[in-house]
mmCIF file of the C-alpha atoms, coordinates in Angstrom:
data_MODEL
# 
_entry.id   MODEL 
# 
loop_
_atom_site.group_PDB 
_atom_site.id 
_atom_site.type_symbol 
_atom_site.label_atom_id 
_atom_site.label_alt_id 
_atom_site.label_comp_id 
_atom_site.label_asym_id 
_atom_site.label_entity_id 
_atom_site.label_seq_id 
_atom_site.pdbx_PDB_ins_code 
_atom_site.Cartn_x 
_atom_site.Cartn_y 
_atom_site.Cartn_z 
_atom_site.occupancy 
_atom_site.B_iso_or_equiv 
_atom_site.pdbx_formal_charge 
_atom_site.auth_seq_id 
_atom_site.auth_comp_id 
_atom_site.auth_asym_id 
_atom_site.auth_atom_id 
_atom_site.pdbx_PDB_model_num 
ATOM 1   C CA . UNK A 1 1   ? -48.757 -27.493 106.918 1.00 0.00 ? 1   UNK A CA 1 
ATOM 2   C CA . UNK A 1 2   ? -49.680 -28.368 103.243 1.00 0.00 ? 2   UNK A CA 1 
ATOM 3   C CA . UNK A 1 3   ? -47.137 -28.840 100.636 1.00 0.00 ? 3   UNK A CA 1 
ATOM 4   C CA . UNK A 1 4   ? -47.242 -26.973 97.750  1.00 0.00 ? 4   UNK A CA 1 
ATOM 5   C CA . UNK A 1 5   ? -48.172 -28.872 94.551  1.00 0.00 ? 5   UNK A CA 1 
ATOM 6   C CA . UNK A 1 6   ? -45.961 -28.349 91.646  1.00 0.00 ? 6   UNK A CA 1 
ATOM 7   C CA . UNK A 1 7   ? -46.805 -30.248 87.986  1.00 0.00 ? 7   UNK A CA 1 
ATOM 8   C CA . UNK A 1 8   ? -44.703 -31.719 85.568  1.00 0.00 ? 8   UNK A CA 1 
ATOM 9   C CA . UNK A 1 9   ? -44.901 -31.192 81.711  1.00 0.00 ? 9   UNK A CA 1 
ATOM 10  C CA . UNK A 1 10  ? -42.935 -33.202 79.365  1.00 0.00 ? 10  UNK A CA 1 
ATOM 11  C CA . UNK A 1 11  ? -43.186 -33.885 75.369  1.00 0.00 ? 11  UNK A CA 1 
ATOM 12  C CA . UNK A 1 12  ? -44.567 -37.286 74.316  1.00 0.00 ? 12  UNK A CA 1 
ATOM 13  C CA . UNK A 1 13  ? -41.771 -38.106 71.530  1.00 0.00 ? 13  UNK A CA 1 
ATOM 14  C CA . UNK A 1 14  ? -42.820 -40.146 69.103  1.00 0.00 ? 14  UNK A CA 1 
ATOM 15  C CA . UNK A 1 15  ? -46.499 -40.013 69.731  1.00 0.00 ? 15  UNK A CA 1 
ATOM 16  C CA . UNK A 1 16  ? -48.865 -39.006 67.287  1.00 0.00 ? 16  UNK A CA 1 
ATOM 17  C CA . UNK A 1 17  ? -52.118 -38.945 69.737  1.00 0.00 ? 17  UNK A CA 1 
ATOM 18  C CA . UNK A 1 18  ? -52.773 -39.535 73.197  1.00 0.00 ? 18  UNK A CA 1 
ATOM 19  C CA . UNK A 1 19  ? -54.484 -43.116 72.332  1.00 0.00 ? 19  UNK A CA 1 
ATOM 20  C CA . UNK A 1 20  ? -50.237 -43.795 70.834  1.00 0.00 ? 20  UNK A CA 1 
ATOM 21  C CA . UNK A 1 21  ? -49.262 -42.732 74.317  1.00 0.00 ? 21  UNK A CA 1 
ATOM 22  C CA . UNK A 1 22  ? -51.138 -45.358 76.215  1.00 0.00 ? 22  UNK A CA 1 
ATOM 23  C CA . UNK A 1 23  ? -50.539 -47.859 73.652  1.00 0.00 ? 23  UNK A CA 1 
ATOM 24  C CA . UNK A 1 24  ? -46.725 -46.943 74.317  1.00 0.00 ? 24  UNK A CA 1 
ATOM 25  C CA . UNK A 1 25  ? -47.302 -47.252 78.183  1.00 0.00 ? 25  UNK A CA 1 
ATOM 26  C CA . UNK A 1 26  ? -48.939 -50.212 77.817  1.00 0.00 ? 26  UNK A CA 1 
ATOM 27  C CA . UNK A 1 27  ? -46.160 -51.736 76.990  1.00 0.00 ? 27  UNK A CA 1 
ATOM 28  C CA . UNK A 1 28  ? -44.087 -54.450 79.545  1.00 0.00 ? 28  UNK A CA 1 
ATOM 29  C CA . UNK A 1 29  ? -40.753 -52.350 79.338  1.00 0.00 ? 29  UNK A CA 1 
ATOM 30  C CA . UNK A 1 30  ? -42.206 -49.458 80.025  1.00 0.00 ? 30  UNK A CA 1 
ATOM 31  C CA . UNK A 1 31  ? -43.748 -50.362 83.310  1.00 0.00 ? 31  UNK A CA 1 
ATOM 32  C CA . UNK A 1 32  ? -42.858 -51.011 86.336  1.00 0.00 ? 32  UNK A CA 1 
ATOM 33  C CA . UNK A 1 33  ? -42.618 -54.539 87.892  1.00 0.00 ? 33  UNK A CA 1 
ATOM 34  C CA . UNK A 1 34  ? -45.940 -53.798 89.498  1.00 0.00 ? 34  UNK A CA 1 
ATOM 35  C CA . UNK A 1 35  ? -47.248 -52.743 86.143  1.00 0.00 ? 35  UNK A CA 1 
ATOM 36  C CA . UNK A 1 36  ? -47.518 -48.876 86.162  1.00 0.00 ? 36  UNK A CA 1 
ATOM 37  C CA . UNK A 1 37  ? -46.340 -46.992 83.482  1.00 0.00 ? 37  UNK A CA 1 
ATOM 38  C CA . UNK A 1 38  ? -42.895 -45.217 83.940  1.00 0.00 ? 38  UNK A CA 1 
ATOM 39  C CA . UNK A 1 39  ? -41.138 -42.645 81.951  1.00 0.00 ? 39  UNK A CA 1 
ATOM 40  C CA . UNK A 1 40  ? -37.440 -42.725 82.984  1.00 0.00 ? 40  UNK A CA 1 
ATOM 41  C CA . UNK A 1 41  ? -35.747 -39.326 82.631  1.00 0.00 ? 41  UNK A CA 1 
ATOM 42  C CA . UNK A 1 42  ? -32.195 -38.381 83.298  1.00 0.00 ? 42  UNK A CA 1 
ATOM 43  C CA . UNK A 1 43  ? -32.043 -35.464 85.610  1.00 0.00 ? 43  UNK A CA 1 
ATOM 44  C CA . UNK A 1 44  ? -34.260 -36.253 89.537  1.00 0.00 ? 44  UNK A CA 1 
ATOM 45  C CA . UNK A 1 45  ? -37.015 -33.036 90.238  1.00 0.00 ? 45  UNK A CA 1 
ATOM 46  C CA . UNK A 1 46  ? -35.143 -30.916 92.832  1.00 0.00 ? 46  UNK A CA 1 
ATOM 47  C CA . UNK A 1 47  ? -38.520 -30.086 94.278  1.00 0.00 ? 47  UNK A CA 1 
ATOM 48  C CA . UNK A 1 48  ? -39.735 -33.851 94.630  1.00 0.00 ? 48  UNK A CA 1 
ATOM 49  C CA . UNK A 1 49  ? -41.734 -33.189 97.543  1.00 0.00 ? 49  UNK A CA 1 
ATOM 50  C CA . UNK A 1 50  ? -43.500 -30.526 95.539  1.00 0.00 ? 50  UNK A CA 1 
ATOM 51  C CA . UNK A 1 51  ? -44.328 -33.091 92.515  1.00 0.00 ? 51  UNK A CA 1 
ATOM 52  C CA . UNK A 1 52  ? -45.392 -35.893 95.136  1.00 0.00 ? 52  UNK A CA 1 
ATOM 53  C CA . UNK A 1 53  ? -48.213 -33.764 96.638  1.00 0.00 ? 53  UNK A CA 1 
ATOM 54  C CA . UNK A 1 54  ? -50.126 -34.277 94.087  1.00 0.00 ? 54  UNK A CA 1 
ATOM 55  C CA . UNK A 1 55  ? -48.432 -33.256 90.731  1.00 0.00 ? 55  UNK A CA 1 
ATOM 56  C CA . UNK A 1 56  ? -49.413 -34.748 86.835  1.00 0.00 ? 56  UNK A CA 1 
ATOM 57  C CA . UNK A 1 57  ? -46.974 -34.811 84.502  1.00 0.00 ? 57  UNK A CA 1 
ATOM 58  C CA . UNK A 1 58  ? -48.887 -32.904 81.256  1.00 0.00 ? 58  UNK A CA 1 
ATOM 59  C CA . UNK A 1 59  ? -48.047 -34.047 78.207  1.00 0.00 ? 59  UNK A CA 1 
ATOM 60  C CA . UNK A 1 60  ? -47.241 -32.313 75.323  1.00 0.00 ? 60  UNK A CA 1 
ATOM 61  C CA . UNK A 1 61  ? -48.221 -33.919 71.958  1.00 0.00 ? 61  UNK A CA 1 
ATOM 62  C CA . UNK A 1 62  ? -47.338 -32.577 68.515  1.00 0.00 ? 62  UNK A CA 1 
ATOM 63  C CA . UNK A 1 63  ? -46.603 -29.135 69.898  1.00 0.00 ? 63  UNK A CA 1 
ATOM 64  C CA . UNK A 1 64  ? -50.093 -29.138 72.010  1.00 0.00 ? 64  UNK A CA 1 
ATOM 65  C CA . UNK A 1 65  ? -50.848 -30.300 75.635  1.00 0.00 ? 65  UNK A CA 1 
ATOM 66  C CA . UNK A 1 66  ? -53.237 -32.992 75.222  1.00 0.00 ? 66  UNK A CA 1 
ATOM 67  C CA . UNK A 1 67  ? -53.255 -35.087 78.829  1.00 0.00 ? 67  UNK A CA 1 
ATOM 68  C CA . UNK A 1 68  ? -52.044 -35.598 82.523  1.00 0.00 ? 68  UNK A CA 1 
ATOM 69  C CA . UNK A 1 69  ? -51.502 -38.486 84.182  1.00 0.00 ? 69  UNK A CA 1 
ATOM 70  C CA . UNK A 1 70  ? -51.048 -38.221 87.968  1.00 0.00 ? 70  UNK A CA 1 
ATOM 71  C CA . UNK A 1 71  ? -47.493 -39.478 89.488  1.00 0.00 ? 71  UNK A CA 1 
ATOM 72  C CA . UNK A 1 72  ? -47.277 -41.595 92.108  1.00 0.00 ? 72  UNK A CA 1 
ATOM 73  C CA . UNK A 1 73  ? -43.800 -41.226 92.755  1.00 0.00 ? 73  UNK A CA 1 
ATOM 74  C CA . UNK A 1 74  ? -40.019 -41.539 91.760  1.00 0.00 ? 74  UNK A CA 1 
ATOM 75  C CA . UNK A 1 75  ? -38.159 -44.413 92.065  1.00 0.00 ? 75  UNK A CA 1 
ATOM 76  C CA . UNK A 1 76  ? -34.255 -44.598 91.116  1.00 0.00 ? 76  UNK A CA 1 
ATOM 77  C CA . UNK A 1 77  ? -33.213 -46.639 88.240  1.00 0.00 ? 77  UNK A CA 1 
ATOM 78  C CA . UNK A 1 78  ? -29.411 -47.630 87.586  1.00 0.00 ? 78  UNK A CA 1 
ATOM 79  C CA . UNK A 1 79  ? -28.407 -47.705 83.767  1.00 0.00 ? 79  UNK A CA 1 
ATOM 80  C CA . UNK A 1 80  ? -26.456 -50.175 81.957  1.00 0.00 ? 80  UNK A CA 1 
ATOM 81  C CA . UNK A 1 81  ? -23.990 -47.487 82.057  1.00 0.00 ? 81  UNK A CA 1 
ATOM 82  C CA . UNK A 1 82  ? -24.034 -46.898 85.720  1.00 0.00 ? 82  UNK A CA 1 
ATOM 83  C CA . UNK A 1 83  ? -25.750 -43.528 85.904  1.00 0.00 ? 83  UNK A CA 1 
ATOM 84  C CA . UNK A 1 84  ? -28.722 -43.058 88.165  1.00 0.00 ? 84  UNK A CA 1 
ATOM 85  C CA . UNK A 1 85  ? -31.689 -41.984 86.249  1.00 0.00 ? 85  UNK A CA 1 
ATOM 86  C CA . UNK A 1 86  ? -35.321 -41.243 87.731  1.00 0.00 ? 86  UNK A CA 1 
ATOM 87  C CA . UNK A 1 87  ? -38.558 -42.877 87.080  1.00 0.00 ? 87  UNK A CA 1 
ATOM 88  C CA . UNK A 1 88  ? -41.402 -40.749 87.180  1.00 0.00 ? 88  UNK A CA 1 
ATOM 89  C CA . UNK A 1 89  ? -44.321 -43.154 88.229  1.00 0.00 ? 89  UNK A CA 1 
ATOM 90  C CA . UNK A 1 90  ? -47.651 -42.983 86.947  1.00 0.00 ? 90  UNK A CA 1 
ATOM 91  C CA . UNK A 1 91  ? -51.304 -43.336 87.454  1.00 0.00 ? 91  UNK A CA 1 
ATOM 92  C CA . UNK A 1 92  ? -52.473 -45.583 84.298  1.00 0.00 ? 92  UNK A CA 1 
ATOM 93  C CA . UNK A 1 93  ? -55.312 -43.135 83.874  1.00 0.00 ? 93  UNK A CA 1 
ATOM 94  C CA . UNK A 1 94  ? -54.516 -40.140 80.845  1.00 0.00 ? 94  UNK A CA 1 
ATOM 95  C CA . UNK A 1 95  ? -56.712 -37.428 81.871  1.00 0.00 ? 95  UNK A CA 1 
ATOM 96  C CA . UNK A 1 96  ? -57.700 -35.209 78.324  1.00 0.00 ? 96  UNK A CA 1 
ATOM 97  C CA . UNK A 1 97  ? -56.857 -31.771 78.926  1.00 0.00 ? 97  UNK A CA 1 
ATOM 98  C CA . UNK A 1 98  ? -57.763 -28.808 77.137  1.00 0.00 ? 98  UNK A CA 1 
ATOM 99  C CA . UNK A 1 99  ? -55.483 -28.338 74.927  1.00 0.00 ? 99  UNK A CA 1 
ATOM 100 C CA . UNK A 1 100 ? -52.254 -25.534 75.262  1.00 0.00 ? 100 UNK A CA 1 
ATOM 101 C CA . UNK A 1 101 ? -50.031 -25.006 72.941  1.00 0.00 ? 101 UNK A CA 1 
ATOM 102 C CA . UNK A 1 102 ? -46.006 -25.548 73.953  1.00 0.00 ? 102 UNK A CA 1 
ATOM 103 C CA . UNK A 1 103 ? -43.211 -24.946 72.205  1.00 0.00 ? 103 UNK A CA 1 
ATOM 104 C CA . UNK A 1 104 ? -40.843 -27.599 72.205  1.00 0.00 ? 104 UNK A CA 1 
ATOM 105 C CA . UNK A 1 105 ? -38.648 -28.082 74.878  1.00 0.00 ? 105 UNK A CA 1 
ATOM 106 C CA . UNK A 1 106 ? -36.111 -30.459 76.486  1.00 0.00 ? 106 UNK A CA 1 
ATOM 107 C CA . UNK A 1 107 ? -36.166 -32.825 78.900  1.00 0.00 ? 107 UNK A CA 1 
ATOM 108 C CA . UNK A 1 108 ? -39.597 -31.359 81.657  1.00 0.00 ? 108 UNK A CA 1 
ATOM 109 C CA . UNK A 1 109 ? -40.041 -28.526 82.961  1.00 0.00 ? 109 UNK A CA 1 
ATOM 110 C CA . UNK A 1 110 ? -42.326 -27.599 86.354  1.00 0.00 ? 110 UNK A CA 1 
ATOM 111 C CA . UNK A 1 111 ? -45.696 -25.911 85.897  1.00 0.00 ? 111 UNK A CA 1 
ATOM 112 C CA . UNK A 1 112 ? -47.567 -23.807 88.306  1.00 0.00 ? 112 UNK A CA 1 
ATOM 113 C CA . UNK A 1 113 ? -51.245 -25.235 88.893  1.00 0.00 ? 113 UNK A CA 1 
ATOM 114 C CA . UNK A 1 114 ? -52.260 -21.689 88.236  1.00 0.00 ? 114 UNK A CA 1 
ATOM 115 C CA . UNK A 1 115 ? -50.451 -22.425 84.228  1.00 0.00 ? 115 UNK A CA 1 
ATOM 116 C CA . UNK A 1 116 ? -52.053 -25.896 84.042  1.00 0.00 ? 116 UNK A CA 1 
ATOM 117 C CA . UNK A 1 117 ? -54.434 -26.534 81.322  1.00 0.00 ? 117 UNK A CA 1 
ATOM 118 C CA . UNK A 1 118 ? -58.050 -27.917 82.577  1.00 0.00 ? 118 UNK A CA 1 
ATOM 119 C CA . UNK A 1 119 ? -59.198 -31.459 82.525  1.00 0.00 ? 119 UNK A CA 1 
ATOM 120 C CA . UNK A 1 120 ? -62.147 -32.092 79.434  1.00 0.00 ? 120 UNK A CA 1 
ATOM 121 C CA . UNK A 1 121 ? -65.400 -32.638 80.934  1.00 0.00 ? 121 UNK A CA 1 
ATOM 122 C CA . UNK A 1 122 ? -65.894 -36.395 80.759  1.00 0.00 ? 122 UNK A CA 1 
ATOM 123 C CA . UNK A 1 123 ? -68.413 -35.554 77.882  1.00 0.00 ? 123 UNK A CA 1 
ATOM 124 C CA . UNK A 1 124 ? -65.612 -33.840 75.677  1.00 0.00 ? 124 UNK A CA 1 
ATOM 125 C CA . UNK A 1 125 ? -63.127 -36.485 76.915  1.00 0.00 ? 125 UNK A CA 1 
ATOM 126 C CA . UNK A 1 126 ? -64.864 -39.475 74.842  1.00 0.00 ? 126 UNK A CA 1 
ATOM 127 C CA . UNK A 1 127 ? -64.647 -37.054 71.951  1.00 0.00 ? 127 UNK A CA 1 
ATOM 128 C CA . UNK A 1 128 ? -62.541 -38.400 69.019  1.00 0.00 ? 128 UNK A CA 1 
ATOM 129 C CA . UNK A 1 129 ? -59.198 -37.045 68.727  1.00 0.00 ? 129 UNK A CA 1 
ATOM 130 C CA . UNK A 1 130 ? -58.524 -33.750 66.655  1.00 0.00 ? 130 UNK A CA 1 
ATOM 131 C CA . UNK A 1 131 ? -55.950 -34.353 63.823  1.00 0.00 ? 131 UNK A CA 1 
ATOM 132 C CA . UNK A 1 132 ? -52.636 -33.052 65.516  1.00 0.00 ? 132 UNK A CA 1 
ATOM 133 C CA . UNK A 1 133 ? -52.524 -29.281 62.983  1.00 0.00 ? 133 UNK A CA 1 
ATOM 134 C CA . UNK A 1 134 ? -56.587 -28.549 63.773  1.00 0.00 ? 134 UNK A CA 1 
ATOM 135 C CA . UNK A 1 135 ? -56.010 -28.895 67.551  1.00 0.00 ? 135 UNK A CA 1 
ATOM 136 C CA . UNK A 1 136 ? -53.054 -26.696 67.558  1.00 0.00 ? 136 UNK A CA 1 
ATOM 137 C CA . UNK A 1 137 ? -54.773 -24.019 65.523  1.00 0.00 ? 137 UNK A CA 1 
ATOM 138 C CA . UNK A 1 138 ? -57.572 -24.257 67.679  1.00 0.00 ? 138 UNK A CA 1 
ATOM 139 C CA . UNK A 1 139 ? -55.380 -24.043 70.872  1.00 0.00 ? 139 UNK A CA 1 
ATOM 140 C CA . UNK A 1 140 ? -53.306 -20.911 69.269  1.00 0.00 ? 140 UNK A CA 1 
ATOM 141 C CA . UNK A 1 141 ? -56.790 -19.284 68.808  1.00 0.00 ? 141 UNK A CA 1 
ATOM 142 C CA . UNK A 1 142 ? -58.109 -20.233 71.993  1.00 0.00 ? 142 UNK A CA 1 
ATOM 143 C CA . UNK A 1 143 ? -61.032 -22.374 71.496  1.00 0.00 ? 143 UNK A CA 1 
ATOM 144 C CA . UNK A 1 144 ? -61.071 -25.639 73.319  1.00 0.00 ? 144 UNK A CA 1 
# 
C-alpha cells in the first residue's frame, strides 16, 4: 500500500526573492547540525506520514508561490521556553515553481498535489527573477 502524499505551503517572511530564501537557509542557525536547512514551526503536521512520502513545502513569496523544497523529515526541537516545536527538514535544493498567487496566511497549511503549482522547466528556472508586483500580476492573470 502507497501512502498518500500531502504538500506543505508556508510564507517565506521576510524574503524578498527566492535567491533571499537560500541566502537565509544558508545560514548556520538555520540548519541542522548535519547542515540542512530547517524551518522550525510551532504546531507538528497531524498527517506526518502523509508529508514524509514525499511532500515539498511551497513557498509563498510576496503574496506568490515561487519554490518547493522537498522535506526530508521532522525532527522535535525543545525551546528555551520548554515547548516542543517541529522542524520541518529540507532538501537544500529550491525547486522554481510556476508561480500561484496566495493570500496570506498563518502558520502552513497542507496542499493537495492536484493544487500544487508545477516545477519551471530547467530552462525557465535559470531565468532572472521577476520583480515581486510583475510576477503577481502575471500569476493573477495566469501567464507563467
Amino acid at each position: 500500500m502507497t501512502n498518500k502524499i500531502t504538500h506543505l505551503v508556508k510564507l517565506s517572511v521576510g524574503t524578498e526573492t527566492v535567491d533571499d530564501l537560500a541566502a537565509w537557509q544558508g545560514q548556520k542557525r538555520v540548519q541542522t547540525a548535519d547542515g540542512y536547512p530547517r524551518h522550525i514551526t510551532r504546531m507538528w503536521p497531524r498527517r506526518e506520514s502523509e508529508v514524509l512520502s514525499g511532500g515539498s513545502i511551497y513557498w509563498v513569496i510576496k503574496g506568490v508561490v515561487q519554490a518547493r523544497q522537498k522535506i526530508l523529515r521532522l525532527d522535535e526541537v525543545i525551546g528555551q521556553d520548554g515547548i516542543r516545536r517541529c522542524a520541518i527538514v529540507l532538501e537544500p535544493e529550491l525547486i522554481r515553481t510556476a508561480p500561484a498567487l496566495r493570500r496570506p496566511f498563518q502558520g502552513w497549511r497542507y496542499l493537495d498535489p492536484k493544487d500544487a503549482p508545477p516545477d519551471l522547466s530547467e530552462s525557465r528556472a535559470k531565468d532572472d527573477d521577476l520583480p515581486p508586483d510583475l510576477s503577481a500580476k502575471l500569476a493573477e492573470i495566469g501567464v507563467l
